[in-house]
N, C-alpha and C positions, 0 to 999 in steps of 0.2 A: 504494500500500500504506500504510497506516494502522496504529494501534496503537487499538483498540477498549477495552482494558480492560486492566490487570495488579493481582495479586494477590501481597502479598507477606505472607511468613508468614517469624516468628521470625529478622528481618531487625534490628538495630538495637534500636533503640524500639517496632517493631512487632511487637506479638504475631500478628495475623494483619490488616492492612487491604485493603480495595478502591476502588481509583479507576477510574472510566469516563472517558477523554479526548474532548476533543472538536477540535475544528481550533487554539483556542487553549484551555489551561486553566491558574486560575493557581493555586498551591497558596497560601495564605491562614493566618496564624494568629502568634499573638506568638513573638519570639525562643524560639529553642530547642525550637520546639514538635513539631521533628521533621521540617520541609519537604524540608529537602535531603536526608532519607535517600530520597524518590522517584528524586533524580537518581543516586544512587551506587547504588542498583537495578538504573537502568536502564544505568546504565554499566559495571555484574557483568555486567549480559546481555550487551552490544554490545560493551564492550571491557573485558574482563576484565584485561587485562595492569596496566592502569591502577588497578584495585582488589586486587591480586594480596597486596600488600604488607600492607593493611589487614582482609583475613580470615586473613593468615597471623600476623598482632599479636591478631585476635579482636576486633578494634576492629567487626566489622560481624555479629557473632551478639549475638541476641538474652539468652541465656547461656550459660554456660560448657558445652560439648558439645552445642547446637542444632544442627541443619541448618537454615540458611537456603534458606527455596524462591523462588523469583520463576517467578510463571506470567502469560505476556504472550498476550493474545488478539488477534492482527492479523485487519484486514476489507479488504478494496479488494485480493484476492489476485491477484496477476499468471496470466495464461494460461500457464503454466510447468508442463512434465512432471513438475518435481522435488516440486511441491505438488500435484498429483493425490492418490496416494493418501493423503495427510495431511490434507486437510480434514475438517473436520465441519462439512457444509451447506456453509457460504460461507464460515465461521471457518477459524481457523488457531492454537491453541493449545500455544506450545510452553513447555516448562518448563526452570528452571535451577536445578541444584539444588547446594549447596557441603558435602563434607566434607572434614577434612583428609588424608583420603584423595585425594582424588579431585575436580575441578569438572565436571560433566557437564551435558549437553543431553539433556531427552526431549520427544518429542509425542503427543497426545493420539490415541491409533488409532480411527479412526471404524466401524474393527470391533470391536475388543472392547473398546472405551470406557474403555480402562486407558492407561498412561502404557508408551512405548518408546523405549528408547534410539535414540539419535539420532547421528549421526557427525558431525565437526568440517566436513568438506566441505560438509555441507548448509548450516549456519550458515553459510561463509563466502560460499557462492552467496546465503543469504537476505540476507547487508550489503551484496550489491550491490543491490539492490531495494530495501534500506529501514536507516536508522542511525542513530547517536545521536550528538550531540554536546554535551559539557557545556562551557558559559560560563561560568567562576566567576566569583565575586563581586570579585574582585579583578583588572583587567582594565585596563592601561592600557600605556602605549607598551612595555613591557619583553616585554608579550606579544605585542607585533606584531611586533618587533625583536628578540627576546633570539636571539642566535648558531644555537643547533642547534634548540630548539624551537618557534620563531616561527610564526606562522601566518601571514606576509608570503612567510616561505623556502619553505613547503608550496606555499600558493599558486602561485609561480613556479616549483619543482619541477615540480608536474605540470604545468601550462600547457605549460610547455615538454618533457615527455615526449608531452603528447598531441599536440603540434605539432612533427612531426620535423623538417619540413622549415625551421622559422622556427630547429631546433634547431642543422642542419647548417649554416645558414649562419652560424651563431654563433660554432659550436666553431672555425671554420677563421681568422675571424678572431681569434680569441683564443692558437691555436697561433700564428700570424704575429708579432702581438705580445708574446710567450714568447719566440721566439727572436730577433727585436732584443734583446729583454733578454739573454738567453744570449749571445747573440756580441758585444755591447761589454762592460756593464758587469760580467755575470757572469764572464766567461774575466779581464779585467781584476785581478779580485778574488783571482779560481784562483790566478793568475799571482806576485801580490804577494806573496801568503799563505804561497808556498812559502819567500820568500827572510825568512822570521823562521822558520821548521822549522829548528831549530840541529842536527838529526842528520844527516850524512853517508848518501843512498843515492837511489835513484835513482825515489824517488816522484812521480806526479804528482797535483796537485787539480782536482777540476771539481765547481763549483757548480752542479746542475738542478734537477729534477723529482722526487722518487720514484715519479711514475706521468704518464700521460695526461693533459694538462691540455684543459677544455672550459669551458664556461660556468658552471661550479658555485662557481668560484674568486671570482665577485663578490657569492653571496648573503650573505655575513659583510659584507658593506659597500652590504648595501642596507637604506636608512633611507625613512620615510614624510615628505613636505613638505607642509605647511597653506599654503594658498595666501590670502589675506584681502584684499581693494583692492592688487592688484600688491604683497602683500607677504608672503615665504614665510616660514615659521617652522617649526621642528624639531618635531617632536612631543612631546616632552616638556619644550615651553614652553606648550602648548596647556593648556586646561581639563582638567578631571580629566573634565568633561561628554563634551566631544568625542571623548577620546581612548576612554574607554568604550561609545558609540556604534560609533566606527570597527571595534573588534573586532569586534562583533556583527554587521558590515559585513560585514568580512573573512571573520568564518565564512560568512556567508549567500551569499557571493559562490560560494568553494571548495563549498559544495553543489551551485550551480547546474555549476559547471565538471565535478564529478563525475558530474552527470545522476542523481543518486540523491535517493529519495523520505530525506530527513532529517527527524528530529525534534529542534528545537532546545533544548538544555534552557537559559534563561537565568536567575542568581541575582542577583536583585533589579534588573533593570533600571533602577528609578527610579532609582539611586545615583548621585549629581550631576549630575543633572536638573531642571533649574526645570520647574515644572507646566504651563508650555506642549507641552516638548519632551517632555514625558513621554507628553501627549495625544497629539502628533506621532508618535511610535513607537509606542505602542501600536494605532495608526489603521494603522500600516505590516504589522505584522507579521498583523492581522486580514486585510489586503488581499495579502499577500505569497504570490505563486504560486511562487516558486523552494521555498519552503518547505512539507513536507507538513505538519505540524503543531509548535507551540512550545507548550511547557510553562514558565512561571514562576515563579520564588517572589518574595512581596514583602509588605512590608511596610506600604505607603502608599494610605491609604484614596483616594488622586488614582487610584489604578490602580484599584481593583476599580471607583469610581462609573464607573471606562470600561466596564466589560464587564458581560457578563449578569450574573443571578446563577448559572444552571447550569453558568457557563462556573468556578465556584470551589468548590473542595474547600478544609474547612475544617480544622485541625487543632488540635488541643487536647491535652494532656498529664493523665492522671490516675494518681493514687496507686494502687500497684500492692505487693501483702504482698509477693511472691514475686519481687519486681525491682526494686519501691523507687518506678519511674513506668514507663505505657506511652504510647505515643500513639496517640490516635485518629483516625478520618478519618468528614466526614458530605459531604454533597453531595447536590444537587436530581436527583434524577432526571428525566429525558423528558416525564412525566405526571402531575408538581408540579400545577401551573395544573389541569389534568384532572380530576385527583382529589380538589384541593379546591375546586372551581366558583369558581376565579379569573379574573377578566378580565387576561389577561395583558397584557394594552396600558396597560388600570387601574393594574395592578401595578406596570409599570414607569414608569406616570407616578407616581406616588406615591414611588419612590424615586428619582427623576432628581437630586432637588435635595437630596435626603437628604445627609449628610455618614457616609459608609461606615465609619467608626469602633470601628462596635459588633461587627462581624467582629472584631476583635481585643481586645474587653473579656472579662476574667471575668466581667461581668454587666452588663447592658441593665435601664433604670429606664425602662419607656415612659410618658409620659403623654399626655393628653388634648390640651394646648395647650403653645404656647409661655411663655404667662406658668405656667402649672403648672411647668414644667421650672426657669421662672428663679425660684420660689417655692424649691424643693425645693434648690437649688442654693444656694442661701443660709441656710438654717436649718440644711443639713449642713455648712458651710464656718463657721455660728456655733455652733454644737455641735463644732467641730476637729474632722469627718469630712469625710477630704478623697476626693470620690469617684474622681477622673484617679488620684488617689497609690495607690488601691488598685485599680487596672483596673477598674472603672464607666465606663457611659456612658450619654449619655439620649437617647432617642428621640422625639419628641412626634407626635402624629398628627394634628394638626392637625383634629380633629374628626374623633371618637369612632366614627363610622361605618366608619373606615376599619382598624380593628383587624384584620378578619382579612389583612392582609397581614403585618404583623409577626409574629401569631402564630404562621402555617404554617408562614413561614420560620422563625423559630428554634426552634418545634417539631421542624422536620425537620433543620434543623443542632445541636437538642441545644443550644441558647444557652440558658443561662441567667438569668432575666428575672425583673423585679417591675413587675405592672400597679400603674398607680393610676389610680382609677377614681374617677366620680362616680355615685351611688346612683341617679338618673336613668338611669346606663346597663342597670341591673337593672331599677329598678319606675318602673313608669307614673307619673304625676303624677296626686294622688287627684281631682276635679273634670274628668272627659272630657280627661282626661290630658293639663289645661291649664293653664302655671307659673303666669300670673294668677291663674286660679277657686280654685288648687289651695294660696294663699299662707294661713298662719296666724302670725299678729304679724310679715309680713313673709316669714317663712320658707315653702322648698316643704313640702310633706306628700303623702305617697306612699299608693298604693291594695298592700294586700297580695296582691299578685302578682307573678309574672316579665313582662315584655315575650316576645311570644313572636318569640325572639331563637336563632337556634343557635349565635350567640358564643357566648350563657351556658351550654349544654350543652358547648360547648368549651372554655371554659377552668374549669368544676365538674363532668367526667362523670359522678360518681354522682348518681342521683336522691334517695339518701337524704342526702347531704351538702347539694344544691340545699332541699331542703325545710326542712333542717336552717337554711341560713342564713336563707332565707325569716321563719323564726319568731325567728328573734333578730333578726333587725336591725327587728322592732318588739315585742320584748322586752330585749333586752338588746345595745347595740351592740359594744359592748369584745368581749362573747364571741362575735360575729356575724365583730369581725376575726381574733379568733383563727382560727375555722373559714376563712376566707377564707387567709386566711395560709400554711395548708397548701397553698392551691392556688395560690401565690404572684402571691395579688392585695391591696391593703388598698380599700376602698370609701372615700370621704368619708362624715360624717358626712348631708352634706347635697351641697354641694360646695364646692368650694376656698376660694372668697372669706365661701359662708356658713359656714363653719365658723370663721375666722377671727373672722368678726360676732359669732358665739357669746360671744364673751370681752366681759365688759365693759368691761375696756380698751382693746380694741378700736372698742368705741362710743364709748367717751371720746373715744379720737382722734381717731374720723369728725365726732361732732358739733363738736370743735374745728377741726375742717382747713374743714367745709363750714358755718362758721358758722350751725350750725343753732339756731334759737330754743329757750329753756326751753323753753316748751309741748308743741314737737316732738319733744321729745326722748326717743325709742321707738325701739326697733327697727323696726317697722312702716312709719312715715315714711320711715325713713330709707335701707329696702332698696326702696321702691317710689317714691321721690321722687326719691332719687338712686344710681338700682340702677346706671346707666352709670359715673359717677363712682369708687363704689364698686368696680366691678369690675375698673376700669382697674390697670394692674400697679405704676404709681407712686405709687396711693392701697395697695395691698396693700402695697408695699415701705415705703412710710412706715408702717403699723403694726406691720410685722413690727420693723422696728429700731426702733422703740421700748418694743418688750413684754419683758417677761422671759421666759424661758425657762417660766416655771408658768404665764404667761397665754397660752400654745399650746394651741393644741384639741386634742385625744388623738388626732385621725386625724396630724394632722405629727406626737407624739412618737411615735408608730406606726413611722412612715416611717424616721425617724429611727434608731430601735430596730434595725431590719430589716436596714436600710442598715448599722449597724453591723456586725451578725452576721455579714453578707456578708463583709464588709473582714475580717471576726475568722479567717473559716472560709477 
């Protein structure tokens, strides 16, 4: 039994969102953005006792007199007479709903397609078949060991309930040893005790038991030992790493001991994790049969480059008149790849070595190359826009062809994004759309047309806008970025390094750096004699720190401009 989908409406932060799970999925997205209200959802549904407290404070309505609903779609439904007349098709859709009247269970009638009450017996047959359990974030020996709530004492609790017979020979030997204690030193004690009782009558003392003693009497004094080269250590000498591990242990263990299909909910696993062990466990619980499915929240871009991208739901917080902020939820459907004629093998080689980062930026800066990112990254750090300081991040695509993977994706996650582009990526090169034929004083020169391209209908879909830039950017380029701007792209003038050429300071520099002769001294030589040299990123970075701020080509204070906004807004 599985959990297919849950829907939670007027919950928290959520005005209404949707997650589909899949065997592992991780919820995604910067502090506070509302991740952990999936698990305190899902733990209203399963074990309600435990969030009792926190709808009775109003701590988990959306506002003041909400019903919160949580509607959970389970698939993989057990041969069970009790789930007969409640499915619909193969699903199994049952609802929770909280007022402070009342917390109640309905499910979905596959007759008249409306929601019916539902009685507590059936829910409590359905947590045999299938359950929740949340990992918090805070997880280290206190919660293996702490006296009544430990999940060491559960552990061996049931073990030893399910195992009567390992139970019965326990308990006898532990009466045995009760009563040595009772008839030396306890009667001993009885005895002395009386003779300081300064009242006159004819009392007697005896120290025992107030009930039945069995095997339960030693779970207060059972501790976990780390065993290292023949040398044990207490647990709470151990790492913060191992001790947090072992829990997640611990529960996954008590799942299997239970024989129930569980859903693990774990809050941040990476947390004191070096990036090996992090790979290590995330590799485990992907391969982990004791477990039906784990759900995640984290933080660490080391976690998501492990898994799919369908495998994360992203979350994000926006301004809201009526609440102040909501959270949102986006995520890759089934039919991603399908629907946008992605080669998904493509796809996922293109992000293997990516640095997963921009999941958790307020906005993504993609460019074309590596030296474009480390261009852009320096003139916004000499301009004091600092992009990390304002949640930015860059993406580089390592040649231009490969755009439609970044787009889709944060098209369909809703990420927020500034292309930069080089104007080759639009029009052809004018001369058989060839850099050589196509150079004037050095510079390319373009034929007025689009590349027949469906990136470009995808990132300008009006045709009148498309047309629109077409005529300015061999009209007027400033107003060419403007119109682009809306569709949160800025083009290069030319691209990255000839624009920079553009400045005559620029040339200065280059004819100094590459001792070029008086004679030579032209743009034209200078981009076709020495276009390699030039292009290189330590001849770009030596002009840029030497120019002022006015000798920048208008496509960088563009950037720069834009880049601000972002940080401002």
């Amino acid at each position: 039994m599985k959990i297919k989908k849950i829907e939670i409406s007027k919950f928290r932060s959520y005005e209404k969102i949707t997650i589909n799970f899949n065997n592992v999925t991780a919820l995604v997205g910067q502090n506070n953005a509302g991740k952990s209200g999936v698990f305190r959802a899902l733990n209203a549904f399963f074990n309600f006792e435990d969030e009792k407290i926190s709808f009775l404070q109003d701590k988990h309505l959306y506002k003041t007199r909400t019903i919160p609903i949580i509607d959970i779609t389970f698939g993989n439904i057990p041969e069970k007479n009790i789930y007969n007349d409640k499915l619909v098709g193969d699903e199994l859709l049952l609802r929770f709903k909280y007022s402070h009247k009342s917390a109640k269970y309905f499910f979905k009638s596959p007759i008249s397609n409306s929601f019916e009450t539902i009685d507590q017996e059936f829910i409590n047959k359905l947590k045999e078949d299938i359950t929740f359990v949340l990992i918090p974030v805070v997880r280290d020996y206190r919660l293996a060991q702490a006296r009544e709530e430990s999940i060491l004492r559960e552990i061996l609790k049931f073990y030893l309930e399910k195992h009567t017979a390992r139970m019965d020979r326990l308990s006898p030997s532990v009466n045995k040893a009760v009563s040595i204690l009772k008839n030396n030193a306890l009667s001993k004690i009885s005895n002395e005790i009386k003779n300081f009782y300064d009242i006159s009558n004819d009392l007697e003392f005896e120290i025992t038991t107030d009930s039945g003693i069995d095997y339960s009497i030693f779970l207060d004094k059972l501790v976990i030992k780390v065993k290292e080269n023949e040398n044990y250590f207490d647990l709470n000498e151990c790492g913060s790493g191992i001790q947090s591990v072992l829990i997640i242990a611990l529960y996954r263990y008590l799942s299997k001991l239970k024989k129930q299909n569980i859903i693990l909910g774990i809050e941040e696993p990476e947390i004191n994790l070096h990036p090996q062990a992090i790979k290590e466990f995330i590799k485990s619980i992907h391969n982990n049969e004791s477990v039906n499915q784990s759900i995640i929240t984290t933080h660490s871009p080391v976690v998501v480059d492990l898994l799919n991208h369908s495998d994360i739901v992203l979350f994000r917080k926006y301004k809201n008149l009526s609440r102040g902020v909501i959270t949102k939820t986006t995520q890759l459907l089934k039919d991603f790849w399908e629907r946008n004629n992605l080669n998904e093998i493509k796809y996922l080689k293109f992000y293997k070595y990516k640095n997963s980062e921009f999941f958790f930026a307020n906005f993504v800066i993609v460019t074309e190359s590596d030296s474009d990112s480390e261009i852009i990254e320096y003139i916004l750090e000499n301009r004091n826009v600092s992009l990390t300081r304002k949640g930015g991040a860059m993406l580089n695509l390592d040649g231009v062809g490969k755009i439609n993977y970044p787009f889709n994706l944060f098209k369909e996650l809703e990420i927020p994004v500034l292309y930069i582009l080089d104007k080759d990526f639009f029009l052809p090169y004018k001369i058989n759309n060839n850099k050589e034929q196509s150079r004037v004083n050095g510079y390319f020169t373009f034929k007025k047309e689009y590349h027949n391209n469906s990136m470009i209908s995808n990132l300008i879909p009006n045709e009148a806008d498309r047309n629109l830039i077409l005529d300015l950017f061999f009209e007027n380029h400033s107003k060419a970025q403007t119109e682009l701007n809306k569709h949160n792209i800025v083009s290069m003038n030319i691209n990255m390094e000839m624009d920079i050429m553009k400045s005559e300071k620029a040339l200065n520099l280059a004819y100094e750096r590459f001792n070029i002769l008086e004679e030579n001294k032209n743009s034209e030589h200078l981009l076709t004699s020495h276009k390699k040299s030039i292009k290189s990123i330590t001849s770009l970075m030596h002009f840029l720190e030497n120019m002022e701020y006015s000798n920048y080509p208008h496509s960088l204070k563009r950037i720069i401009k834009l880049i601000k906004e972002k940080n401002e807004g």
